[in-house]
C-alpha positions as a Python dict, from the first residue, in 0.01 Angstrom:
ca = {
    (1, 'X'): (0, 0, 0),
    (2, 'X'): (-187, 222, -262),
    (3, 'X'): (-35, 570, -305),
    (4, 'X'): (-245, 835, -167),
    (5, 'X'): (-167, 1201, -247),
    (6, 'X'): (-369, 1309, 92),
    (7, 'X'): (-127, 1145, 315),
    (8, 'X'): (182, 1211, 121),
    (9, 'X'): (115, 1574, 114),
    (10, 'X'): (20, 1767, 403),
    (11, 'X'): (42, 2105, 229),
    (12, 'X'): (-235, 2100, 7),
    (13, 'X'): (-305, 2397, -193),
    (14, 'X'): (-642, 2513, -259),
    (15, 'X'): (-733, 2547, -671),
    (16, 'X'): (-763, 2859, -821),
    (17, 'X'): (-1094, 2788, -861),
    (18, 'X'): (-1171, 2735, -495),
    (19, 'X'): (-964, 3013, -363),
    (20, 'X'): (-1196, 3306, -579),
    (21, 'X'): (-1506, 3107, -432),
    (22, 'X'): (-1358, 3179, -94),
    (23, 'X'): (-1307, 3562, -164),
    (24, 'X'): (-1659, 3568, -328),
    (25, 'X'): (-1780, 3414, -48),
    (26, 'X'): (-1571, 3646, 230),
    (27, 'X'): (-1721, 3968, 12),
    (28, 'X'): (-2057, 3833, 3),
    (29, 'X'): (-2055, 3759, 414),
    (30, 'X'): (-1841, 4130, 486),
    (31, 'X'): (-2117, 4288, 281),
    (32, 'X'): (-2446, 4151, 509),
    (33, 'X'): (-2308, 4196, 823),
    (34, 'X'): (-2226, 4566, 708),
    (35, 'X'): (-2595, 4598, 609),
    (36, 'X'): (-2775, 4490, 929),
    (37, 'X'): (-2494, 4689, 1097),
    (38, 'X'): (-2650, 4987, 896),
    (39, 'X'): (-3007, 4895, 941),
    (40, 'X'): (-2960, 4876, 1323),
    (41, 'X'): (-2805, 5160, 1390),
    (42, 'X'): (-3044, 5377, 1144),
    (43, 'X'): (-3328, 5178, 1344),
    (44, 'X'): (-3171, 5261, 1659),
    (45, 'X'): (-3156, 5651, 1566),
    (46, 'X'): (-3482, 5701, 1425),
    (47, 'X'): (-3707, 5874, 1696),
    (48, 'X'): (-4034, 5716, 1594),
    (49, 'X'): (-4192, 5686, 1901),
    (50, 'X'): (-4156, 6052, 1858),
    (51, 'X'): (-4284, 6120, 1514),
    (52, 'X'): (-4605, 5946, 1615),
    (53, 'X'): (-4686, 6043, 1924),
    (54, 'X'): (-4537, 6261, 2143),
    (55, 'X'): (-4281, 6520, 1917),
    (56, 'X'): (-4596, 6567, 1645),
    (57, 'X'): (-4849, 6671, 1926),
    (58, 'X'): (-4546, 6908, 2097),
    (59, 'X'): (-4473, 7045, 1744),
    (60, 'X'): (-4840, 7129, 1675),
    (61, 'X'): (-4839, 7373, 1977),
    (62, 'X'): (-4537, 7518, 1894),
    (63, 'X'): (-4684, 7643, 1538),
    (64, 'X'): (-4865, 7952, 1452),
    (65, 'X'): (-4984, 8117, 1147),
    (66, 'X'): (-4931, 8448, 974),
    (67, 'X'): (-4945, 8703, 1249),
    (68, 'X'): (-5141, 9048, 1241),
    (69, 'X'): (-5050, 9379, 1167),
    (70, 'X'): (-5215, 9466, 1488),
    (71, 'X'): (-5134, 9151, 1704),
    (72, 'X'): (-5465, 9119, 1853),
    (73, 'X'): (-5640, 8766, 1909),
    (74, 'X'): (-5407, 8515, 1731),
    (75, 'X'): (-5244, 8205, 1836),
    (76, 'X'): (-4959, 8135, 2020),
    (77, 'X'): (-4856, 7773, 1901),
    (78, 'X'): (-4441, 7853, 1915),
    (79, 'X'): (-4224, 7721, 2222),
    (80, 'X'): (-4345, 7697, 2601),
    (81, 'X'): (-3996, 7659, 2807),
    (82, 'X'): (-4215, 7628, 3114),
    (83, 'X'): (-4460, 7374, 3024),
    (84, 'X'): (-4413, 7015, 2982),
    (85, 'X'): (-4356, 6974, 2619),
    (86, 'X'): (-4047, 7211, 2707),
    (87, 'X'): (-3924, 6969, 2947),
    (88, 'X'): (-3966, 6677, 2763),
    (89, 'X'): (-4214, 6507, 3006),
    (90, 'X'): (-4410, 6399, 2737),
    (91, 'X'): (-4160, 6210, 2547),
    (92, 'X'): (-4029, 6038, 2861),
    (93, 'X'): (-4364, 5928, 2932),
    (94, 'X'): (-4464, 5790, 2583),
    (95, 'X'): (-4127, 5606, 2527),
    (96, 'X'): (-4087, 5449, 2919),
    (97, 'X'): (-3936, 5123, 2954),
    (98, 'X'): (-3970, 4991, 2634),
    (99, 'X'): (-3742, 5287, 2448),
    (100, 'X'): (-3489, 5259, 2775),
    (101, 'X'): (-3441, 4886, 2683),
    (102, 'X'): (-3432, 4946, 2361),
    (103, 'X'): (-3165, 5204, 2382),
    (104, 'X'): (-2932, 4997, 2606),
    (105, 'X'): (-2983, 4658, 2359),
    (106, 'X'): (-2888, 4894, 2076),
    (107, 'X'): (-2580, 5058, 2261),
    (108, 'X'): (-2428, 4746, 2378),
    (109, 'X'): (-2483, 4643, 1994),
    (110, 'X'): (-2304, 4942, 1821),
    (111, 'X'): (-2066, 5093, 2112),
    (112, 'X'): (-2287, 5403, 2172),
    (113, 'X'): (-2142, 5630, 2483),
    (114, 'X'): (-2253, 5934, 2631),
    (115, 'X'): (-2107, 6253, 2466),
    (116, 'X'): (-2133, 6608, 2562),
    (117, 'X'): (-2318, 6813, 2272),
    (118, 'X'): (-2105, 6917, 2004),
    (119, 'X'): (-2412, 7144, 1903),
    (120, 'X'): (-2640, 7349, 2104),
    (121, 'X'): (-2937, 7543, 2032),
    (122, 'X'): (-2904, 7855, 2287),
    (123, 'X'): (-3229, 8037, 2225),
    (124, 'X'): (-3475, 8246, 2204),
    (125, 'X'): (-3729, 8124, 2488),
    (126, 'X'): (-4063, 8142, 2302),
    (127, 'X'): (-3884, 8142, 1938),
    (128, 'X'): (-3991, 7810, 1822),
    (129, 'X'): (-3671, 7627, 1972),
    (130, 'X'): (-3904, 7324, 2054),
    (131, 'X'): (-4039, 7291, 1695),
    (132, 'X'): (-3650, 7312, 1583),
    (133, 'X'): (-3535, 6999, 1847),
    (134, 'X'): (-3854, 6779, 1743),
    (135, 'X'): (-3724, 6845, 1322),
    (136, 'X'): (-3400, 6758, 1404),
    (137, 'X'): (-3485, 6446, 1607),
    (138, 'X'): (-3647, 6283, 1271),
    (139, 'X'): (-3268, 6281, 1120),
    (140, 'X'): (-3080, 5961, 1213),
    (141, 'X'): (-2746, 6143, 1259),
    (142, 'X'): (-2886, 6344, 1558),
    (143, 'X'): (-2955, 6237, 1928),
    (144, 'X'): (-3073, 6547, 2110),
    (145, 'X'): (-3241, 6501, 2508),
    (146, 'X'): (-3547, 6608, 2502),
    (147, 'X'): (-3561, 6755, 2852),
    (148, 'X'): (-3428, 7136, 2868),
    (149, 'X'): (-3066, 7057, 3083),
    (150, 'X'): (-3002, 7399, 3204),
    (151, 'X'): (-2712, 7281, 3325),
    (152, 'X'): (-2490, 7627, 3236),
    (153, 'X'): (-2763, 7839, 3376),
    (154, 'X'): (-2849, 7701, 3674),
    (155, 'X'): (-2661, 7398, 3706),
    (156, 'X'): (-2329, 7457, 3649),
    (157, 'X'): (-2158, 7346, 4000),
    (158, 'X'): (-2256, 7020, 3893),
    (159, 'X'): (-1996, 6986, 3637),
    (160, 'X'): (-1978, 6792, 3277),
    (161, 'X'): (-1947, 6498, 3453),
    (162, 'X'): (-2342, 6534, 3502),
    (163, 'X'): (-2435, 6738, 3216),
    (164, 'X'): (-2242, 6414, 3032),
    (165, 'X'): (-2517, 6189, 3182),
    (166, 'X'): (-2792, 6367, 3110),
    (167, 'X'): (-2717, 6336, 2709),
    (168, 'X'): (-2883, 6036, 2537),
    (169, 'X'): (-2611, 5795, 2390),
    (170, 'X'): (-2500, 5796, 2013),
    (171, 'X'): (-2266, 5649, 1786),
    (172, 'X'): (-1963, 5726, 1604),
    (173, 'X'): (-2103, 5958, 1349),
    (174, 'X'): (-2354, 6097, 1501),
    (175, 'X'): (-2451, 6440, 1655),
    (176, 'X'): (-2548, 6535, 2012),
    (177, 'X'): (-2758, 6818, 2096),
    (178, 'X'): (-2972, 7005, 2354),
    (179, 'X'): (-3141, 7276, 2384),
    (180, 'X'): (-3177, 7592, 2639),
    (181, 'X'): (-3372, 7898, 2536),
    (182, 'X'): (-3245, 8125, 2827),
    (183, 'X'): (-2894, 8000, 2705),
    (184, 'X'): (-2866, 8317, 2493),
    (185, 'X'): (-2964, 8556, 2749),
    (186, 'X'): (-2786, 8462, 3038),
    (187, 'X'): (-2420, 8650, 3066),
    (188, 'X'): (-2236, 8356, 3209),
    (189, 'X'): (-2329, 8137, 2929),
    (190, 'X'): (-2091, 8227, 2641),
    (191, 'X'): (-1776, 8188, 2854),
    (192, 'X'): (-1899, 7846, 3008),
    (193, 'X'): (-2000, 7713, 2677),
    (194, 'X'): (-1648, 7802, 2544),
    (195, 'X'): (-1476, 7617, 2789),
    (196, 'X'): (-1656, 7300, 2776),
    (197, 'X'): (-1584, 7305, 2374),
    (198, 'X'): (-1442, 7646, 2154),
    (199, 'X'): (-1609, 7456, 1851),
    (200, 'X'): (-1936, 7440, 1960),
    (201, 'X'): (-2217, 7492, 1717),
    (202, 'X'): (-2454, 7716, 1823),
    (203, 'X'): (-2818, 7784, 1695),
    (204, 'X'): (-3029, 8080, 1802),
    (205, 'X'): (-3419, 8072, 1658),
    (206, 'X'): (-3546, 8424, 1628),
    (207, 'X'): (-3889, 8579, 1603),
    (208, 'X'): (-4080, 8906, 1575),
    (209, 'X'): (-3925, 9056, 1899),
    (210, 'X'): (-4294, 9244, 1952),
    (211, 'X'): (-4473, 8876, 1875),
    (212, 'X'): (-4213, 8696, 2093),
    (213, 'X'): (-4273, 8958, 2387),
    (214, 'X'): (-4712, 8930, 2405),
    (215, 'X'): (-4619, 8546, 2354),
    (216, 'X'): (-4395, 8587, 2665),
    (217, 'X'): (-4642, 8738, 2846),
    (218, 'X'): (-4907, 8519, 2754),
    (219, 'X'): (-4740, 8236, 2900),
    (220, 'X'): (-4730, 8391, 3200),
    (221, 'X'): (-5072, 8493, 3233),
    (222, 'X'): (-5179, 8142, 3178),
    (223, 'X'): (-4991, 8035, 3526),
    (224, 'X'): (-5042, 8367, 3732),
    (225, 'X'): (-5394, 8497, 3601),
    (226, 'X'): (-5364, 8803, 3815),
    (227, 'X'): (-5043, 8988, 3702),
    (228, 'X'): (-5061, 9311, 3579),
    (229, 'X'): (-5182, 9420, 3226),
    (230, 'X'): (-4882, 9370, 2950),
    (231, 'X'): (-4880, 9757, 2908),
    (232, 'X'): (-4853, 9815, 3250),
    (233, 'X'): (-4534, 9634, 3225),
    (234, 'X'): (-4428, 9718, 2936),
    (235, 'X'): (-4336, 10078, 3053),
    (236, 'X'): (-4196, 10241, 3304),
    (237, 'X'): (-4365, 10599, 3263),
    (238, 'X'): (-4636, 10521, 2959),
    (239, 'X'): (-4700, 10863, 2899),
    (240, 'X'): (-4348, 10936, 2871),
    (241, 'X'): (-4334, 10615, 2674),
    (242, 'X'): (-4067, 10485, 2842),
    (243, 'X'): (-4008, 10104, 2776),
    (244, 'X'): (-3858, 9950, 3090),
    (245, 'X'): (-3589, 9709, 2982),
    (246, 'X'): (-3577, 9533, 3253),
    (247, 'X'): (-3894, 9323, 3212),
    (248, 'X'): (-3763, 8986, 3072),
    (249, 'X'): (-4043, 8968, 2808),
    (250, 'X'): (-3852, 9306, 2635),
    (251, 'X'): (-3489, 9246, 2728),
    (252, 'X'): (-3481, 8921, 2531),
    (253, 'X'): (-3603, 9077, 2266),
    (254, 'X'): (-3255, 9285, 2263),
    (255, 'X'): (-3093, 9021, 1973),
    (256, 'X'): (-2820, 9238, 1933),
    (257, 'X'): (-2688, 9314, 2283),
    (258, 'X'): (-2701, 8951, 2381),
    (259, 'X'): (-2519, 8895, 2038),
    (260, 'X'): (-2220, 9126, 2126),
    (261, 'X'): (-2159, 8871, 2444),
    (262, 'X'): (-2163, 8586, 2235),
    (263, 'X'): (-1958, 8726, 1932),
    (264, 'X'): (-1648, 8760, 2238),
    (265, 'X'): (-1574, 8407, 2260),
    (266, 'X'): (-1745, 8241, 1937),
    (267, 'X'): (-1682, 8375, 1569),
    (268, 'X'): (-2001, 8464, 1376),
    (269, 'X'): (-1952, 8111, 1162),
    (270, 'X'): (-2013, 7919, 1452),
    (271, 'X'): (-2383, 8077, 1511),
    (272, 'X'): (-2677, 7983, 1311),
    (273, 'X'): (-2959, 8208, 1313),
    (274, 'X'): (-3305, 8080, 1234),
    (275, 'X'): (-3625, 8284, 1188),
    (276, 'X'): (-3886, 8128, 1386),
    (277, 'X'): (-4140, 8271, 1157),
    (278, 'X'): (-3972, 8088, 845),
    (279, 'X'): (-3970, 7764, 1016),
    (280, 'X'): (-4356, 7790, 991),
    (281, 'X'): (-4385, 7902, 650),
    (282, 'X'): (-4127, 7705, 462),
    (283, 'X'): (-3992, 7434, 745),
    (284, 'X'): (-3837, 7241, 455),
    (285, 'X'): (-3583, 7584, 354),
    (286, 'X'): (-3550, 7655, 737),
    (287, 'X'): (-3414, 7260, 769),
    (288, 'X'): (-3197, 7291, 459),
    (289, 'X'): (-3025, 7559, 602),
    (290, 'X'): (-2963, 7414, 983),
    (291, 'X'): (-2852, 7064, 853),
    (292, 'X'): (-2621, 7267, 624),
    (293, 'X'): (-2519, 7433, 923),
    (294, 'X'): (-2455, 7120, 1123),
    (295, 'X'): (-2234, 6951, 839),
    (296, 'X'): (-2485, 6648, 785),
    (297, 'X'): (-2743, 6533, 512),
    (298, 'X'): (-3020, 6693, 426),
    (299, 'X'): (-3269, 6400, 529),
    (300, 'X'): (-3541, 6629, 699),
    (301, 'X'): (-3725, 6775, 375),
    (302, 'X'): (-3946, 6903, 204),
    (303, 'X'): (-4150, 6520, 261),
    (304, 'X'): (-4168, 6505, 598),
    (305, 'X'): (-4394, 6815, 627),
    (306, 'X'): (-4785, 6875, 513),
    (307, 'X'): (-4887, 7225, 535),
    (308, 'X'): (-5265, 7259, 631),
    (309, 'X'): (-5411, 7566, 520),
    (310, 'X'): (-5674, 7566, 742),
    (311, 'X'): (-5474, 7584, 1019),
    (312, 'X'): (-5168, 7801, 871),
    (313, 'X'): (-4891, 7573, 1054),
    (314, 'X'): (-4704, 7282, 897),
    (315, 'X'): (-4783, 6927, 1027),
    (316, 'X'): (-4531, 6645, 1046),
    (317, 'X'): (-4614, 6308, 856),
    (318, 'X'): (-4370, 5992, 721),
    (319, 'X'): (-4260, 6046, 421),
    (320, 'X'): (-4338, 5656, 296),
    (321, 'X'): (-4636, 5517, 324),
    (322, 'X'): (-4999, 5685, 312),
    (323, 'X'): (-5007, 5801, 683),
    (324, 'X'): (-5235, 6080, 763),
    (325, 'X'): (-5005, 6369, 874),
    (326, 'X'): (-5028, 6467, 1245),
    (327, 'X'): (-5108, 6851, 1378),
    (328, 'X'): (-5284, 6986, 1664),
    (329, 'X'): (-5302, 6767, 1918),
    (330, 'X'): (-5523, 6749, 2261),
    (331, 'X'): (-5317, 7126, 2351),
    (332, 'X'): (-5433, 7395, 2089),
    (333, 'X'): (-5197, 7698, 2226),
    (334, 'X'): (-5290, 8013, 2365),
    (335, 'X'): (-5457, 8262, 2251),
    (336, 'X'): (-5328, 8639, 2298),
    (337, 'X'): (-5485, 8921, 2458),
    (338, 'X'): (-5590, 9207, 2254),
    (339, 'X'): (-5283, 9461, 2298),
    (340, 'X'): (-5332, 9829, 2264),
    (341, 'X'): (-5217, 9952, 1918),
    (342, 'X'): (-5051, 10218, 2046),
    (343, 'X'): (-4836, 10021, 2251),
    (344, 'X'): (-4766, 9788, 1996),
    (345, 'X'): (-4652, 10064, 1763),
    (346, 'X'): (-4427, 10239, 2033),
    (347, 'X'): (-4244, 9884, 2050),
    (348, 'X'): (-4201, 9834, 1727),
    (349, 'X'): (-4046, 10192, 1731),
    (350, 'X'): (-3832, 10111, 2046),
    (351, 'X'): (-3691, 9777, 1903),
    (352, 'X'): (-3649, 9887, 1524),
    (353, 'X'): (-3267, 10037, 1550),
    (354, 'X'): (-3197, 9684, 1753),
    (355, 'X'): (-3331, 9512, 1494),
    (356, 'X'): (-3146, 9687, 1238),
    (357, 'X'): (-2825, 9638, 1379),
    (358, 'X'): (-2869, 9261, 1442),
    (359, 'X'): (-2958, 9244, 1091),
    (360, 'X'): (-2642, 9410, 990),
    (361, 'X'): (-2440, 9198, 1237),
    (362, 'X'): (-2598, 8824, 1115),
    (363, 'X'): (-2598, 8970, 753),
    (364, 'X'): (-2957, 8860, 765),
    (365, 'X'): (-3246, 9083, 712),
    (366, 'X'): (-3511, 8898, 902),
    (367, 'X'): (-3828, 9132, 802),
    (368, 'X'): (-3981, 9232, 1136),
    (369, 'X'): (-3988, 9603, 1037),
}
């Protein structure tokens, strides 16, 4: 019988040679897999159904340009809480079935769950929270709802449970937001907030409290035609000049007071203010400072925004490729009403020392004065 080494040894030990062509090989195969795991998951993050459609044409109402000494006829392109670009009806419309399945393919794929947001932007309604949300969506390590929850405002006896659901599902890694504008306003919101999470990031976008107010009011004109004249409302005695606080459109502008509420159960490092001015003119610095903020990259620059000078508003656009950049959509805002000087002048009086102290209290001299 010839000798054979095969059957006489059953322990046969691979070559040197052999064995580094295994761990070559083992690298090599470790190395793809990790790459289409990255691909999918940055594929699976990246709103574009968003950027191109339904978050450019949202953004592009939610932009304005320089405003006027005197406020009289300008647009009002910031955020609409009330309106359907606010709720997010837009988005859920464009995306439909096809992002749903998507979403669930892709979760299955990288173990995505429901969170509840680890960051939250609280405010101001008509600040230019929506333009905020629609910048953040571009950056892969976000996953905000579109939709405005409101769940602790109005509907907190329904518990995390359902606020959980309503959140859109991410990965390990990533950030979940929302956003509320009346958030920041509302008295039972700091302490509810603080007992879902005590580390909660919170983000507040600011404006021109005078700008923000006609803005306010504007809105509602454009539903309810036949309310009163903004000066009307505005004071309580006009000849006295006595601003009644108690309309909404000038209490919110009260930054500091609803700051004092806030500053009870959250330390100043955990709030983020934007100016909703500066997000127009330099979006790019505004996003620097917010993903900074938020402890990721800084993906969302100075590339992913055109400014048009005709218009006065920065449009959104992809930063490869030669795509024309996207503004005003279909929606072209609202214009203001012509506001009495006068009036305009005794606000800016009325809100100046609460503008000076919120400056003093976010360190942040904001330039409305």
């Amino acid at each position: 019988m010839d000798y054979s080494p095969i059957l006489n040894n059953q322990h046969v030990v691979p070559s040197p040679h052999v064995k580094n062509k295994l761990f070559v090989f083992c690298i090599m195969l470790s190395l793809w897999v990790y790459m289409i795991y990255c691909c999918v998951g940055y594929c699976s993050t990246v709103p574009v159904p968003n950027l191109t459609y339904g978050s450019l044409n949202r953004l592009e109402n939610e932009a304005h340009g320089p405003e006027s000494d005197s406020l009289g006829a300008h647009r009002d392109l910031l955020n609409n809480d009330n309106d359907p670009d606010s709720r997010g009806d837009e988005f859920d419309e464009i995306t439909g079935e096809a992002k749903a399945f998507d979403d669930n393919v892709m979760s299955s794929f990288l173990n995505e769950s429901k969170k509840l947001p680890q960051a939250i932007i609280i405010g101001v309604k008509k600040g230019g929270t929506r333009a905020l949300l629609e910048f953040l969506r571009l950056h892969p390590d976000i996953r905000a709802v579109g939709a405005e929850p409101h769940f602790f405002d109005r509907n907190y006896d329904k518990g995390l449970e359902w606020y959980r659901e309503l959140m859109p599902e991410s990965a390990e890694g990533q950030l979940t937001m929302e956003k509320t504008p009346s958030y920041y306003v509302t008295k039972e919101v700091p302490a509810r907030i603080y007992t879902m999470s005590k580390d909660t990031k919170l983000i507040v976008v600011v404006r021109d409290p005078v700008t923000r107010a006609i803005s306010d009011y504007t809105q509602t004109r454009s539903k309810k035609p036949d309310i009163p004249s903004f000066e009307s409302l505005t004071f309580k005695n006009k000849s006295a000049a006595v601003i009644d606080t108690t309309w909404s459109a000038v209490q919110i502008g009260l930054y500091a007071k609803h700051l004092e509420r806030w500053l009870q159960y959250f330390p100043m490092e955990q709030l983020l203010f934007v100016s909703g001015e500066r997000l127009i003119t330099d979006p790019a610095g505004e996003m620097a400072r917010v993903q900074d903020f938020l402890g990721i990259r800084r993906v969302v620059t100075g590339k992913y925004f055109h400014f048009n000078p005709a218009k006065g508003f920065p449009c959104l656009k992809r930063p490869e490729g030669n795509s024309k950049p996207h503004c005003l959509g279909k929606t072209k805002g609202r214009t203001h009403p012509n506001i009495d000087p006068e009036v305009v002048q005794r606000l800016r009086d009325f809100y100046k020392p609460f503008n000076n102290k919120f400056y003093t209290m976010t360190a942040h001299d904001f330039g409305w004065d």
